[in-house]
BAGURO-672083 format. One line per 4 residues: their letters; for each residue x, y, z of N, C-alpha, C. Coordinates in Angstrom, 2 decimals, always signed. Example, Ala and Ser with C-alpha at 12.3 -4.5 7.8 and 13.67 -1.06 7.14 Angstrom:
BEGIN
as) +13.19:-5.69:+7.80:+12.30:-4.50:+7.80:+13.20:-3.30:+7.80  +12.85:-2.25:+7.08:+13.67:-1.06:+7.14:+12.90:+0.03:+7.87
//
This chain:
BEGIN
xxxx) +189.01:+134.64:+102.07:+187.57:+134.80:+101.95:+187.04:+135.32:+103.29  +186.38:+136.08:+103.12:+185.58:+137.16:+104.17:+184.56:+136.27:+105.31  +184.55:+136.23:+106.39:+182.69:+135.82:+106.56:+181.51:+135.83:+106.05  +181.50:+136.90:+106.08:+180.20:+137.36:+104.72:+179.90:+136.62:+103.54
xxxx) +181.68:+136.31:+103.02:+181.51:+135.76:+101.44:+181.15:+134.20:+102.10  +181.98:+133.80:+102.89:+181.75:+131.98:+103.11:+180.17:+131.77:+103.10  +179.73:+132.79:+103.84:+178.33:+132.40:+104.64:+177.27:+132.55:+103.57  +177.67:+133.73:+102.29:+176.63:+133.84:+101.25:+177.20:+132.50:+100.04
xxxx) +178.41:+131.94:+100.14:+178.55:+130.60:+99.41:+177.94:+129.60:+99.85  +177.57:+129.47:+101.25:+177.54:+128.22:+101.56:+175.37:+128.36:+101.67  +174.99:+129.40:+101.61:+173.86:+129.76:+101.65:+173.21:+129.61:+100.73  +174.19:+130.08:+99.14:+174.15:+129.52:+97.52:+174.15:+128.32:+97.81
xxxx) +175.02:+127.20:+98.08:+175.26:+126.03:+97.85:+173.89:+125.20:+98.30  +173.38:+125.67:+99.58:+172.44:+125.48:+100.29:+170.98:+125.29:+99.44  +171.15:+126.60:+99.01:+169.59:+126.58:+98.11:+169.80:+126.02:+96.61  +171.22:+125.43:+95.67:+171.43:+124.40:+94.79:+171.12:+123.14:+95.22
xxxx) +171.33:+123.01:+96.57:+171.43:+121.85:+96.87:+169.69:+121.59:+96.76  +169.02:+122.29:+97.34:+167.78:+121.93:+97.67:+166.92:+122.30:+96.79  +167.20:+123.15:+95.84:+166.39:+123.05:+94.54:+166.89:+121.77:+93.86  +167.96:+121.03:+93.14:+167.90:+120.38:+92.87:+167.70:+118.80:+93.62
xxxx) +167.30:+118.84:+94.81:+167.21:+117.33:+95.29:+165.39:+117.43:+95.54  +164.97:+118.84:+95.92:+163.51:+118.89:+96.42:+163.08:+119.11:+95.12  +163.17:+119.63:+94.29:+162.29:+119.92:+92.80:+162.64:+119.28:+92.09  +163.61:+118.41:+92.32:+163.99:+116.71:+90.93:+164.41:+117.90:+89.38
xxxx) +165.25:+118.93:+89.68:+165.93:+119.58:+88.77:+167.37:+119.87:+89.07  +167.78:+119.25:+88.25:+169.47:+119.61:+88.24:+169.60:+121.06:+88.37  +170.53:+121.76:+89.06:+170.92:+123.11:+88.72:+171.70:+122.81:+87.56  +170.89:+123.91:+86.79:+171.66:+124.78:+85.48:+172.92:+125.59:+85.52
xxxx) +174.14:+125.03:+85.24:+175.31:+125.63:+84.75:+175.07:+126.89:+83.50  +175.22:+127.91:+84.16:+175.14:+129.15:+83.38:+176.55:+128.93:+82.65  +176.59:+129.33:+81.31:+177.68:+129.32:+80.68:+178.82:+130.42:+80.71  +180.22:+130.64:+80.79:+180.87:+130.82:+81.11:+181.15:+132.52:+80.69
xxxx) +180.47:+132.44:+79.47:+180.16:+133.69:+79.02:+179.33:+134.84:+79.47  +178.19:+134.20:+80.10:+177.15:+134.28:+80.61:+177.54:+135.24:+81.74  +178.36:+134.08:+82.81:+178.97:+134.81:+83.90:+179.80:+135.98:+83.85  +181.03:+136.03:+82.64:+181.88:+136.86:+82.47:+180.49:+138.21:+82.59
xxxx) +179.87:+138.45:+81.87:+178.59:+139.46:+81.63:+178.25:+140.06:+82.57  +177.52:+138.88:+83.34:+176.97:+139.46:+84.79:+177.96:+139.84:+85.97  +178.91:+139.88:+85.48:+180.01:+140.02:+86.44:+180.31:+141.86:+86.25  +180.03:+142.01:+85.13:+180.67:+143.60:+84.73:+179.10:+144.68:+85.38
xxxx) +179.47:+145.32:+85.70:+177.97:+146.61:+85.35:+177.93:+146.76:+84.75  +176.51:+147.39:+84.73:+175.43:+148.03:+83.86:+176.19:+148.83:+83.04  +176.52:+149.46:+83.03:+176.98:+150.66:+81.87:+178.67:+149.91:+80.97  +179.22:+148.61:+81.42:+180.42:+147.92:+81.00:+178.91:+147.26:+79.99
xxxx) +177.97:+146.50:+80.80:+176.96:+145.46:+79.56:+176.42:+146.02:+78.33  +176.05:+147.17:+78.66:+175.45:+148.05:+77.75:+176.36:+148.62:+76.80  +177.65:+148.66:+77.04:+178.52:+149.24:+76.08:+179.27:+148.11:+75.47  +178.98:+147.05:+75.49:+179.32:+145.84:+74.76:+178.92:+145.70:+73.20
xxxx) +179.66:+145.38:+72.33:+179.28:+145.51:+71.32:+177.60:+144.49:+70.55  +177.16:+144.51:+69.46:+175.98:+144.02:+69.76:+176.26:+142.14:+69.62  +177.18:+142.10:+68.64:+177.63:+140.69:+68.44:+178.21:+140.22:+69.23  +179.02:+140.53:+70.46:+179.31:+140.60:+71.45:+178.06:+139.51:+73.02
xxxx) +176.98:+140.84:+72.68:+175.70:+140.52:+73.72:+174.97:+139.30:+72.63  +174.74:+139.10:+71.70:+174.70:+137.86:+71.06:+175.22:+136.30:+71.18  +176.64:+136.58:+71.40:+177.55:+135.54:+71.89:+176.92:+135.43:+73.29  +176.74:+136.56:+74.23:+176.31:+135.95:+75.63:+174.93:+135.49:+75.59
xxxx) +173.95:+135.64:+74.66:+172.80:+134.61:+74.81:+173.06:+133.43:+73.71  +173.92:+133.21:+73.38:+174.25:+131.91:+72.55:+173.06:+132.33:+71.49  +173.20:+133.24:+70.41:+172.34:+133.48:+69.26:+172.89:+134.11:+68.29  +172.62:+133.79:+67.25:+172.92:+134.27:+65.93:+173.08:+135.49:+65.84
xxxx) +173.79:+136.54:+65.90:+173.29:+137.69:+65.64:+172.01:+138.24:+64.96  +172.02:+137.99:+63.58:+170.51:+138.33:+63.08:+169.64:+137.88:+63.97  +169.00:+136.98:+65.06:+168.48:+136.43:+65.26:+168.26:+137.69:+66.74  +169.48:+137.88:+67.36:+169.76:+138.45:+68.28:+169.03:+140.13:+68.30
xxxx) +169.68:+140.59:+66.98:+169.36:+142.11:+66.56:+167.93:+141.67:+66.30  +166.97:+141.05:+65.95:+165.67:+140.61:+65.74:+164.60:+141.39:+66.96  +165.09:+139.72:+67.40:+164.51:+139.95:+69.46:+164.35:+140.75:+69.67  +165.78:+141.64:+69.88:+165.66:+142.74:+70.82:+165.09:+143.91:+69.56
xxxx) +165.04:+143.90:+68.88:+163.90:+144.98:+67.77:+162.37:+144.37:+67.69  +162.44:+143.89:+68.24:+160.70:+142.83:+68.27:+160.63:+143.19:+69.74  +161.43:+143.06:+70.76:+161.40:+143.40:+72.30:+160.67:+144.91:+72.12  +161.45:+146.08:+71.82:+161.54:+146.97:+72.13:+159.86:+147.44:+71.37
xxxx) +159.73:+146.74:+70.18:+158.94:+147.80:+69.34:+157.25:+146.83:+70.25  +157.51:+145.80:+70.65:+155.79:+145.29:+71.39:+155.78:+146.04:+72.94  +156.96:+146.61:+73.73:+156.66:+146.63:+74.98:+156.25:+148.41:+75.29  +155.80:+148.89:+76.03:+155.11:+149.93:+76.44:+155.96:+151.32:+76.31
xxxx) +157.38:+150.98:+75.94:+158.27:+151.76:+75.12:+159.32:+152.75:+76.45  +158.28:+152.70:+77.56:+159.08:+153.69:+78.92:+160.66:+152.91:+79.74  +161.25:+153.87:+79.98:+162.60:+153.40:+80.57:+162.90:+152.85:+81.79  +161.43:+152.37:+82.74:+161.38:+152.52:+83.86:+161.42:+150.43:+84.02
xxxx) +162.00:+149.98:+85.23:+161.93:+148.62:+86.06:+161.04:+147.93:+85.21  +159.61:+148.69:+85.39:+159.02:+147.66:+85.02:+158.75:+147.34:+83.88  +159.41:+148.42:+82.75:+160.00:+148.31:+81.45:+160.43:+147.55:+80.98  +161.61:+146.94:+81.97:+162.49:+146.20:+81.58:+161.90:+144.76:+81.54
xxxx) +160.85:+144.46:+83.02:+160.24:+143.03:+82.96:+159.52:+143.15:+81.94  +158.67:+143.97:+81.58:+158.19:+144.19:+79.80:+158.69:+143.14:+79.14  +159.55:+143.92:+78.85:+161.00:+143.38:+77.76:+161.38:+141.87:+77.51  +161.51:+141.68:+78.91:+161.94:+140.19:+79.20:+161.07:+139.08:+78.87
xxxx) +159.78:+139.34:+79.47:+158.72:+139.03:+79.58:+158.09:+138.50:+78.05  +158.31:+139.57:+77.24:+158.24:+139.64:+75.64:+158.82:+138.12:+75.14  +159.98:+138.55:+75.78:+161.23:+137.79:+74.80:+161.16:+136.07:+75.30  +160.52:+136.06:+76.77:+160.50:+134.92:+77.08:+159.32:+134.22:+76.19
xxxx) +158.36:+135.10:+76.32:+157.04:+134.78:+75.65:+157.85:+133.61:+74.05  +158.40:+134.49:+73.16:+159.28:+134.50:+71.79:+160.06:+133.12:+71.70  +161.11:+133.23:+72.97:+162.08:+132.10:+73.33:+161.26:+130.43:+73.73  +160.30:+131.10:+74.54:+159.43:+129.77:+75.07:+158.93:+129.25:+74.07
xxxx) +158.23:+129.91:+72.75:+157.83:+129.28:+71.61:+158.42:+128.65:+70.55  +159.52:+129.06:+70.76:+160.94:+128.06:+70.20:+160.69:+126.58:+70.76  +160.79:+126.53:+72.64:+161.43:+125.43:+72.45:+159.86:+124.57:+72.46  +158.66:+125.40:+72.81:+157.31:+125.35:+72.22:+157.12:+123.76:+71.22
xxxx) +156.44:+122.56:+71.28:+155.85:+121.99:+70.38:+155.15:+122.51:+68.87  +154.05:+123.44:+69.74:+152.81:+124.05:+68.82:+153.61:+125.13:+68.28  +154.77:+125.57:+68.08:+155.20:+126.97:+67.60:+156.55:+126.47:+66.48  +156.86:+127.07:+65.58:+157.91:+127.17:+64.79:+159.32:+126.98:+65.87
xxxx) +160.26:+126.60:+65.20:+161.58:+126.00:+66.40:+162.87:+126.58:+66.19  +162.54:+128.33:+65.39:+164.07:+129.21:+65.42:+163.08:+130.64:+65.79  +163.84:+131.71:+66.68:+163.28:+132.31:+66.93:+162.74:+133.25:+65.53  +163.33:+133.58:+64.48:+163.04:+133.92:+63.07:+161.77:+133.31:+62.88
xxxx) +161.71:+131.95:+62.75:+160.23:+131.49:+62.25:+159.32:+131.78:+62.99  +159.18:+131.70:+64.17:+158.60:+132.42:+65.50:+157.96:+133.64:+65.58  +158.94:+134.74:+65.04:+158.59:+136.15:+64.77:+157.76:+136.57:+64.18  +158.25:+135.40:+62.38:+157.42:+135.79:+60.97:+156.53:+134.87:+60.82
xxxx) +155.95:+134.65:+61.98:+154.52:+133.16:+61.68:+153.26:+134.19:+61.39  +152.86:+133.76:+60.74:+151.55:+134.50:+60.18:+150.43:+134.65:+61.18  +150.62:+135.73:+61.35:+149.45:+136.39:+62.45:+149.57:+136.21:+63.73  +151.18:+136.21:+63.72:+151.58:+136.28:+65.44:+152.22:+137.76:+65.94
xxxx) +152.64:+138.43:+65.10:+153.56:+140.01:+65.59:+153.42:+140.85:+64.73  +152.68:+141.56:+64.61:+152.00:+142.96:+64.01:+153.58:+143.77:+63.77  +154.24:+143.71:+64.54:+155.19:+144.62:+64.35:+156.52:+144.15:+63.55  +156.04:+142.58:+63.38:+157.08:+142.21:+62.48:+156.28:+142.60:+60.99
xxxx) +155.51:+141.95:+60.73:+154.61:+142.10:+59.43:+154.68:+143.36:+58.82  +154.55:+144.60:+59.87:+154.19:+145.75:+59.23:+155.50:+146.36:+58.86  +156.94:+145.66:+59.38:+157.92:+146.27:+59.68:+158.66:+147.34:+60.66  +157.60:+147.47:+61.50:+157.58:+148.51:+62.85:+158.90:+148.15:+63.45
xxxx) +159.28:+147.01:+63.95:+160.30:+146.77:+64.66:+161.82:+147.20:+64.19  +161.65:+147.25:+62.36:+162.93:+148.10:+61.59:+163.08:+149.30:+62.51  +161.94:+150.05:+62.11:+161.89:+151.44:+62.39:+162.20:+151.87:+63.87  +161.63:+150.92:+64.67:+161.81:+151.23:+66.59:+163.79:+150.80:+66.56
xxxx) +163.39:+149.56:+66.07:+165.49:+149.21:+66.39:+165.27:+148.65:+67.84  +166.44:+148.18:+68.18:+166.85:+147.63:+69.22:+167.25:+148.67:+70.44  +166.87:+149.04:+71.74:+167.81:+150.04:+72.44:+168.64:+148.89:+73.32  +169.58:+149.51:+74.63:+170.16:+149.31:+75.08:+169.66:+148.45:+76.08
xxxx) +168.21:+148.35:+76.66:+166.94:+148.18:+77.24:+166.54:+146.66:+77.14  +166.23:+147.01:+75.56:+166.07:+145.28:+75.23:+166.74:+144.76:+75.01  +168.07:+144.77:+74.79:+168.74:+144.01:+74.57:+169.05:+143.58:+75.89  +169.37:+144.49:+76.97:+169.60:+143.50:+78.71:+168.13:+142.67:+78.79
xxxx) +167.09:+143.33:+78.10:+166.20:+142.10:+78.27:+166.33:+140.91:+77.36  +166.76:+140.76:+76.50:+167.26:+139.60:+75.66:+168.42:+138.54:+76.81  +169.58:+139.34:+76.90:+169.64:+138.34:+78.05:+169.60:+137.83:+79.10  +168.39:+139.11:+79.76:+167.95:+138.58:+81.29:+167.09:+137.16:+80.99
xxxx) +166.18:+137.28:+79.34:+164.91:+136.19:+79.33:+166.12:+134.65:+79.25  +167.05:+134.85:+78.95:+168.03:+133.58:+78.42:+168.15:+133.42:+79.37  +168.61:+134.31:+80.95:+169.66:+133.76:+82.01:+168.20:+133.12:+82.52  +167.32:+133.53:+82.58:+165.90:+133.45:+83.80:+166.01:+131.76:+82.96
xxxx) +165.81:+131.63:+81.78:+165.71:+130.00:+81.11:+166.76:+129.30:+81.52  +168.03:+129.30:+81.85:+169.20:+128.95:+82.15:+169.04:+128.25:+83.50  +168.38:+129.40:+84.52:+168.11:+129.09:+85.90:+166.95:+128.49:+86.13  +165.89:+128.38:+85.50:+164.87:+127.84:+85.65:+164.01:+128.76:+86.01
xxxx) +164.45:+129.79:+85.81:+163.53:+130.66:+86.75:+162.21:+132.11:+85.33  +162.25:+131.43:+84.51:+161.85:+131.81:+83.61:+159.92:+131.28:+84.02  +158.91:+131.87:+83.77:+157.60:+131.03:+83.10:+157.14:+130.55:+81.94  +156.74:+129.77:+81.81:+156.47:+128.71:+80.46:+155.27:+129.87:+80.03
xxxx) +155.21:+131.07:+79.91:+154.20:+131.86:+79.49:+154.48:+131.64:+77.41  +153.33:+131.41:+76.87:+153.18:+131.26:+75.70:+152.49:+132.90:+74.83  +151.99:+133.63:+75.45:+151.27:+134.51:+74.53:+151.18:+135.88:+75.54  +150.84:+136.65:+74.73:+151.03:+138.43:+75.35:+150.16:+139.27:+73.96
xxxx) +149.62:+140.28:+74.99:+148.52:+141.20:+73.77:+148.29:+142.25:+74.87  +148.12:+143.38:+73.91:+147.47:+144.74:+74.56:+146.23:+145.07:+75.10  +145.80:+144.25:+74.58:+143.95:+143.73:+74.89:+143.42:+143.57:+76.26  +144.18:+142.36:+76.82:+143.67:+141.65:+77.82:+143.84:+140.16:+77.83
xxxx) +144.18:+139.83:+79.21:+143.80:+138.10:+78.72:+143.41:+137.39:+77.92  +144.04:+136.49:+77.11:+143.74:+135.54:+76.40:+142.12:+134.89:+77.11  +141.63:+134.81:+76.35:+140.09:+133.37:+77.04:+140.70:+132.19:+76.86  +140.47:+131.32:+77.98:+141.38:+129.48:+77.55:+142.31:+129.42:+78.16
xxxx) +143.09:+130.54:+78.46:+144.49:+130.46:+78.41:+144.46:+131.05:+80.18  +145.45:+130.03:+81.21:+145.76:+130.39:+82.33:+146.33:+131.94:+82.45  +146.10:+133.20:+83.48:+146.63:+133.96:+83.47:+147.84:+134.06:+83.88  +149.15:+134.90:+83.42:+150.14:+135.05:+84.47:+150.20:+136.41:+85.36
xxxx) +150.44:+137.47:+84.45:+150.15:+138.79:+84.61:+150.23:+139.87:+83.74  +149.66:+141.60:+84.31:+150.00:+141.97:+83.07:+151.19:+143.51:+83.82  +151.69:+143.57:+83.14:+153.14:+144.22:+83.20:+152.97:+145.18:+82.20  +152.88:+146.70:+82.49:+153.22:+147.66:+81.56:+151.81:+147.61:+80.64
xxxx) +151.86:+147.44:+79.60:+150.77:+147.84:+78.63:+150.29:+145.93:+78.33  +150.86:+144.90:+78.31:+150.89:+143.72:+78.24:+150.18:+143.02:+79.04  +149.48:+142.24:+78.43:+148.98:+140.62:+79.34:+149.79:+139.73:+78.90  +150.23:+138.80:+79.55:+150.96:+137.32:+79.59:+150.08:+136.49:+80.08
xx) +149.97:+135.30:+79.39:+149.57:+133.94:+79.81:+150.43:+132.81:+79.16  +149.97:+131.99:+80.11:+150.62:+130.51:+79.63:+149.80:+129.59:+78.54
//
């Protein structure tokens, strides 16, 4: 092991240590799959098959091909960074309402709740499909929940801020709040 590598382990270890003793949160064990993933590049993730990138967010396939066709067809549609937090952003919104009280508790029921996603209802999200895009945002929103590093954001619209509702931000064509 290098200098470099000891000093960026022990620097990791450093900031586990102190997120979990100063914020009274265990670090999250990313699952093993998880890691294999983030271990490959961009163009190895993307060429993964789709049931494949399913298995790495621990989801059903249908459930999986969903998301990321519900990702792609609500976010501002461009290929660019902040595209991608779009994306994520979306999906966290989706995922958070799962584990959500006030919301349905599979991401399916979630999707098709009456008068929550225009683009499920109308069927838009068939037609857009899943790209390569949302789906790394499908499992960036899982790893960000994994690490803690996700926001408890509940809702997103083209509009503008929710009224009531704390702001988070707005990203691309989207508002988020909690």
């Amino acid at each position: 092991m290098t200098k470099i590598t000891a000093i960026i382990c022990a620097i990791a270890y450093c900031i586990c240590t102190y997120t979990s003793v100063c914020m009274r949160r265990p670090p999250i064990e990313i699952p093993s799959v998880m890691q294999v993933y983030l271990s490959f590049t961009q163009e190895e993730q993307d060429a993964l098959p789709v049931d494949v990138k399913a298995n790495v967010a621990e989801m059903e396939l249908s459930e999986f091909k969903m998301l990321s066709a519900v990702c792609e067809a609500e976010s501002d549609r461009n290929k660019n960074a902040e595209s991608l937090e779009n994306r994520t952003l979306i999906a966290l919104v989706i995922l958070n309402r799962v584990d959500s009280k006030k919301f349905p508790n599979t991401i399916t029921k979630v999707l098709k709740q009456r008068g929550q996603f225009a683009v499920v209802t109308s069927g838009a999200y068939k037609r857009v499909g899943r790209t390569k895009l949302s789906d790394r945002a499908v499992i960036e929103a899982v790893r960000r929940k994994y690490q803690n590093e996700a926001p408890n954001i509940l809702y997103f619209n083209c509009r503008g801020f929710f009224r009531g509702h704390k702001r988070y931000k707005k990203v691309g064509d989207n508002y988020f709040s909690y």
